[in-house]
MILO-62228 format. One line per field, with one value per residue: residue in three letters; x, y negated, z negated of N, C-alpha, C, O in turn; residue number from 0. Coordinates in steps of 0.02 Angstrom, whole numbers, plus 50000, padded with zeros to 5 digits. Each point is the difference from the previous one (the first is absolute). Layout:
// MILO-62228
aa <- [ALA  ...];
n_X <- [X  ...];
n_Y <- [Y  ...];
n_Z <- [Z  ...];
ca_X <- [X  ...];
ca_Y <- [Y  ...];
ca_Z <- [Z  ...];
c_X <- [X  ...];
c_Y <- [Y  ...];
c_Z <- [Z  ...];
o_X <- [X  ...];
o_Y <- [Y  ...];
o_Z <- [Z  ...];
i <- [NUM  ...];
//
This chain:
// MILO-62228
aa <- [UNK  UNK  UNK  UNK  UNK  UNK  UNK  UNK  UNK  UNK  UNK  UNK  UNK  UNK  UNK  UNK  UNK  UNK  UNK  UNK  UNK  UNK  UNK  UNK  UNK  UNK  UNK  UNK  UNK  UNK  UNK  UNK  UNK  UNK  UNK  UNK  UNK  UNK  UNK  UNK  UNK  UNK  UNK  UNK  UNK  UNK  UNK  UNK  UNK  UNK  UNK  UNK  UNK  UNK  UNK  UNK  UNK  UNK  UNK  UNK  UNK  UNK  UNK  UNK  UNK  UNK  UNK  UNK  UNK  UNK  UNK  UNK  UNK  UNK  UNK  UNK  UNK  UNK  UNK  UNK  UNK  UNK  UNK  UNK  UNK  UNK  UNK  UNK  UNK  UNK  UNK  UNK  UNK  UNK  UNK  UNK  UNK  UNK  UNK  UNK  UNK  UNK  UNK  UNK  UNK  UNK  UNK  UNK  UNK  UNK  UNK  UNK  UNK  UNK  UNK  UNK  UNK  UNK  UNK  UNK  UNK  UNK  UNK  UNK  UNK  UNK  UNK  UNK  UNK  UNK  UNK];
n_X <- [51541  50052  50011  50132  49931  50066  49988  49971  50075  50068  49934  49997  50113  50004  49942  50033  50066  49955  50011  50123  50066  50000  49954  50039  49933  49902  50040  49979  49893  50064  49912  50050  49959  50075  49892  50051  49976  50080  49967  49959  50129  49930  50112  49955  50049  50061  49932  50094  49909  49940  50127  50053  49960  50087  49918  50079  49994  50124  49942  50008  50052  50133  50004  50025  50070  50108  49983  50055  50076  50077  50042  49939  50112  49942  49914  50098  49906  50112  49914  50082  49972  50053  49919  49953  50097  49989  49916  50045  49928  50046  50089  50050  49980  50070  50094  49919  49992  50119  50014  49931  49999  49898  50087  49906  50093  49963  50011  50035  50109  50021  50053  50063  49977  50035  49930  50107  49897  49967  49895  49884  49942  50102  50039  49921  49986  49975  49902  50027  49987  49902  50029];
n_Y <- [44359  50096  49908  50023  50064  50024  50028  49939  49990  50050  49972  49924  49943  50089  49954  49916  50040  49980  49936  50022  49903  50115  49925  49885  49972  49957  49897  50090  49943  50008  49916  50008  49946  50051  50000  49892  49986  50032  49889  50115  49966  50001  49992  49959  50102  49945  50013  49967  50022  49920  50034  49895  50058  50056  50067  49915  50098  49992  50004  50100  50080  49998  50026  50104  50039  50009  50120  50070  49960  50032  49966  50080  50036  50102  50012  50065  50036  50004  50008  50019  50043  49901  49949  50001  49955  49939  49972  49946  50087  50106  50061  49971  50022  50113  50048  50036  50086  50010  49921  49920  49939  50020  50047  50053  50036  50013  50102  50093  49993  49910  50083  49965  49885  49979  49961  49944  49978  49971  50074  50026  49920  50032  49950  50006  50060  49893  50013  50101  50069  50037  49967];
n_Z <- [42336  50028  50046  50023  50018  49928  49908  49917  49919  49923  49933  49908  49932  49915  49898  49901  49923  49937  49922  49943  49992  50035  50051  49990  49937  49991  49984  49918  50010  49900  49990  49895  50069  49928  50053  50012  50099  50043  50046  50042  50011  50081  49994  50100  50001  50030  50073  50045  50064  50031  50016  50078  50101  50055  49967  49973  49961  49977  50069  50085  49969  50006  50117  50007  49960  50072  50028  49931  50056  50049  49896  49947  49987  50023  50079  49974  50056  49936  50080  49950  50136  50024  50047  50093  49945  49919  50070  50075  50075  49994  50011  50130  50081  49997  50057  50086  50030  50057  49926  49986  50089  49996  49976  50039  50030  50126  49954  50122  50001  50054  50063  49912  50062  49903  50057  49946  50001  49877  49965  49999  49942  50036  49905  49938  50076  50004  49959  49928  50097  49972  50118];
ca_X <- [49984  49992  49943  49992  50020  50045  49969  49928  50040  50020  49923  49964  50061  50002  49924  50031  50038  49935  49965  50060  49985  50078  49995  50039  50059  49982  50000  49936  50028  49926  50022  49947  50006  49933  50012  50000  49912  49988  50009  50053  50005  50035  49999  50028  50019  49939  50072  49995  50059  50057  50012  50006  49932  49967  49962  50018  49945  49984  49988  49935  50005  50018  49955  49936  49997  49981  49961  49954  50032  50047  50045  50044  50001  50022  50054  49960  50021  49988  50021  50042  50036  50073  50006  50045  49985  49956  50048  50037  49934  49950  50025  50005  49903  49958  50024  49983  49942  50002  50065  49976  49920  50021  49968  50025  50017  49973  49999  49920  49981  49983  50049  49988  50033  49980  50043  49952  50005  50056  50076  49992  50033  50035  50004  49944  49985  49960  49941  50032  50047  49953  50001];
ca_Y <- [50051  49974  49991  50028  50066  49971  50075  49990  49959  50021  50039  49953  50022  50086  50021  49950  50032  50064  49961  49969  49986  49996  50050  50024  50031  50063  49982  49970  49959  49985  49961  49979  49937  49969  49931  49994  50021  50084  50033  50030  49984  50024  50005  50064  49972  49998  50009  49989  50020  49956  50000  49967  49978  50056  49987  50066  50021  49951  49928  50017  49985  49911  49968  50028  49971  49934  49944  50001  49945  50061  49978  50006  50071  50063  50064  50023  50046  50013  50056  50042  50045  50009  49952  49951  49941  49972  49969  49937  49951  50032  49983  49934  49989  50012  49940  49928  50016  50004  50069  50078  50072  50078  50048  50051  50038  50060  50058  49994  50048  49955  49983  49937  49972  49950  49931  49926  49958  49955  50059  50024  49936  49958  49928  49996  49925  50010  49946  49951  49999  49960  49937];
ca_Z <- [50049  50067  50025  50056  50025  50062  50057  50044  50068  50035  50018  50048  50076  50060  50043  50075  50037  50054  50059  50032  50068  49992  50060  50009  49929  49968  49944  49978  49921  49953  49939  49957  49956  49944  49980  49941  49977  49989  50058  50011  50074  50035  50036  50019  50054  50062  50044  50042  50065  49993  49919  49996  49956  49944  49935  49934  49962  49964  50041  49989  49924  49984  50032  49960  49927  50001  50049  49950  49932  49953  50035  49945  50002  49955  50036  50071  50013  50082  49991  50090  49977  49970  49945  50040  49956  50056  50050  49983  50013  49976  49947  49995  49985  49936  49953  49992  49955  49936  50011  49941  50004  49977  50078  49995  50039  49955  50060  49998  49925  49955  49959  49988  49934  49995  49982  50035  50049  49999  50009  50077  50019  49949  50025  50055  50029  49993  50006  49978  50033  50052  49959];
c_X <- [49990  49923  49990  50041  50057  49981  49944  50017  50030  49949  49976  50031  49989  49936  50019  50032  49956  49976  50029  49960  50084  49996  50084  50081  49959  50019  49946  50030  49929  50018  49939  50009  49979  50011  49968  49924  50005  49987  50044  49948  50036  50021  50042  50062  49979  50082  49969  50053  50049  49996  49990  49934  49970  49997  50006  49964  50000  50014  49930  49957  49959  49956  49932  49991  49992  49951  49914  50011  50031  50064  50033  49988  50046  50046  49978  50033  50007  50011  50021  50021  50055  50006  50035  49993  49956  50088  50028  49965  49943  50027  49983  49914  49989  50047  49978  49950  50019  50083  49989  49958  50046  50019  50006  50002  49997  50005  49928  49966  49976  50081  50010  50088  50000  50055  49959  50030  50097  50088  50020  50028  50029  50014  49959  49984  49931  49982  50087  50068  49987  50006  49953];
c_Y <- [49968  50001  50024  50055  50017  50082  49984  49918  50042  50082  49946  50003  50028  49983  49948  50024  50065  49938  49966  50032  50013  50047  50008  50000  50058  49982  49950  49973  49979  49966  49978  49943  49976  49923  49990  49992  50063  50025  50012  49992  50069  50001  50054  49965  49990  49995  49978  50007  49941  50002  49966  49966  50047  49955  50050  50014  49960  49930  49992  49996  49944  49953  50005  49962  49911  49972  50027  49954  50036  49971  50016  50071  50013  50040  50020  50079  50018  50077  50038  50067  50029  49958  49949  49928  49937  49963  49942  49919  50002  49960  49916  49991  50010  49939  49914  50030  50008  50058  50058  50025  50077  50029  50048  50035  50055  50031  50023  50057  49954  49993  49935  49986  49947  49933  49930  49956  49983  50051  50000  49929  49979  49941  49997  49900  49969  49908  49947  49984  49913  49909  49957];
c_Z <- [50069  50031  50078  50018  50063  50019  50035  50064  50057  50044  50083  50049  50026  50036  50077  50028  50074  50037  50048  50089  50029  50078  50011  49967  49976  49931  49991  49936  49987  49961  49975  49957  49939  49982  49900  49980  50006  50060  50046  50090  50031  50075  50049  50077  50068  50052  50062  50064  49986  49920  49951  49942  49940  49921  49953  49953  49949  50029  49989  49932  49984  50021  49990  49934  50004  50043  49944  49953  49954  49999  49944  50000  49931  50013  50080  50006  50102  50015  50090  49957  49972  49926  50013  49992  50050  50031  49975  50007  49951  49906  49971  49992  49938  49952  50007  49931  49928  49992  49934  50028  50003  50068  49988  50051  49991  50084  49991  49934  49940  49940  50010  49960  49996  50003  50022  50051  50004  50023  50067  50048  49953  50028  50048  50025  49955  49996  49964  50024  50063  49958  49966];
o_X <- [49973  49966  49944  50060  49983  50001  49990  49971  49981  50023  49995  49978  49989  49995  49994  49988  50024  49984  49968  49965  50035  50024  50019  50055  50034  49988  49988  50054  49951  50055  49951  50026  49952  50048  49970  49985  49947  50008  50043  49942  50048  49951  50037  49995  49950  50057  49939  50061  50054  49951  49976  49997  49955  50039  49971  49976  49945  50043  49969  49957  49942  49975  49961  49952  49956  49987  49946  49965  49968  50018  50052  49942  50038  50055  49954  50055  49962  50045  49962  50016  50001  50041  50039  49946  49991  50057  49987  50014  49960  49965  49978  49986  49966  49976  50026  49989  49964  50015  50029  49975  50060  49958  50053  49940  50013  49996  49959  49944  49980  50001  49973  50035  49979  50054  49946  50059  50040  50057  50055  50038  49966  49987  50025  50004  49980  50044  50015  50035  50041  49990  50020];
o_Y <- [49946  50049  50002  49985  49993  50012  50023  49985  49994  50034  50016  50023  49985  50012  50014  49996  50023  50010  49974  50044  49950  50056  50058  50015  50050  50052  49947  50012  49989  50017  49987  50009  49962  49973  50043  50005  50017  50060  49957  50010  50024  50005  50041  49943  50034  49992  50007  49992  50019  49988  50019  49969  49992  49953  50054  49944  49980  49971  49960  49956  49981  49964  49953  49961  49966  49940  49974  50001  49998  50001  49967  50017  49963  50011  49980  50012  50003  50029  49999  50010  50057  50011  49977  49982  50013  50003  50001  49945  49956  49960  49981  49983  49960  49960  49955  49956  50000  50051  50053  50048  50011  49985  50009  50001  50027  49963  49982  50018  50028  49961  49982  50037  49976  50000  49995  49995  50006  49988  49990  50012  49972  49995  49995  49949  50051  49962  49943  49962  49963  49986  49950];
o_Z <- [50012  49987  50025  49997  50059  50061  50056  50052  50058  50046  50059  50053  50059  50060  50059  50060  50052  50059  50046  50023  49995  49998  50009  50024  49994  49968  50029  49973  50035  49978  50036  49945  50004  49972  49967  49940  49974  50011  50009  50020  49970  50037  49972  50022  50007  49976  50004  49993  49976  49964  49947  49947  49958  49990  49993  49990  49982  49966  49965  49993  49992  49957  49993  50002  49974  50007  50017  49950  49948  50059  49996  50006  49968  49973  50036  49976  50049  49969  50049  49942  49977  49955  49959  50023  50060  49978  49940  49977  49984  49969  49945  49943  49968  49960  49966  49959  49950  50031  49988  49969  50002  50043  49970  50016  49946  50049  49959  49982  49949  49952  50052  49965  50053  49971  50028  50017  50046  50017  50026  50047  49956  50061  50057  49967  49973  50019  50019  49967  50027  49940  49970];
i <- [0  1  2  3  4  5  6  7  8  9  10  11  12  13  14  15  16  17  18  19  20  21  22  23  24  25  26  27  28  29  30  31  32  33  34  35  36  37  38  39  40  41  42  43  44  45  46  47  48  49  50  51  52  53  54  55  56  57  58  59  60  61  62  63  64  65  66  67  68  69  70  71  72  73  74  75  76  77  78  79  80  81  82  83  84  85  86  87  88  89  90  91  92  93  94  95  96  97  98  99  100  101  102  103  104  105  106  107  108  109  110  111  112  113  114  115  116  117  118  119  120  121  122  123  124  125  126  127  128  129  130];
//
């Protein structure tokens, strides 16, 4: 039996998701992180006038967890209104972490689906590409 809830992951997304900081895309994003002690990180997007610097909800996440000492994950739920997949920056971070964590993606109705790290980056770059 499973020991974590990907409805109550993807619950945490939508609540991050309300706290996105998005004055100007107006796309908010929410992600929930479960690391392998059971705790679940969340983070939200934060935007900024120069783009450049904007901070995606699961970066955010992510950083959160390792700067608590968290560096092995489960899954993550990210959640936008369309159900829209995390980005290509966003992808390469969670795969230093691992290419099986779970993601599930999910719109702001909480509909959801699921896939991993490794689908979403195939032949992904990683620690063993490096000399």
């Amino acid at each position: 039996m499973e020991k974590w809830s990907r409805e109550h992951l993807v619950e945490q997304a939508l609540n991050a998701r309300e706290r996105a900081y998005a004055p100007y895309s107006g796309y908010r994003v929410g992600a929930a992180l479960l690391g392998e002690s059971g705790q679940v990180y969340t983070g939200c997007n934060v935007e900024n006038a120069v783009y450049p610097l904007c901070t995606c909800a699961e970066r955010t996440a992510v950083v959160k967890a390792v700067s608590e000492g968290e560096c092995k994950f489960i899954a993550i739920a990210v959640a936008t209104e369309n159900g829209g997949a995390p980005c290509g920056s966003c992808r390469q971070i969670l795969r230093e972490f691992g290419k099986r964590i779970v993601v599930l993606i999910a719109d702001a109705a909480g509909n959801y689906r699921e896939t991993r790290v490794a689908d979403l980056l195939p032949d992904s770059f990683s620690v063993r590409d490096l000399p």
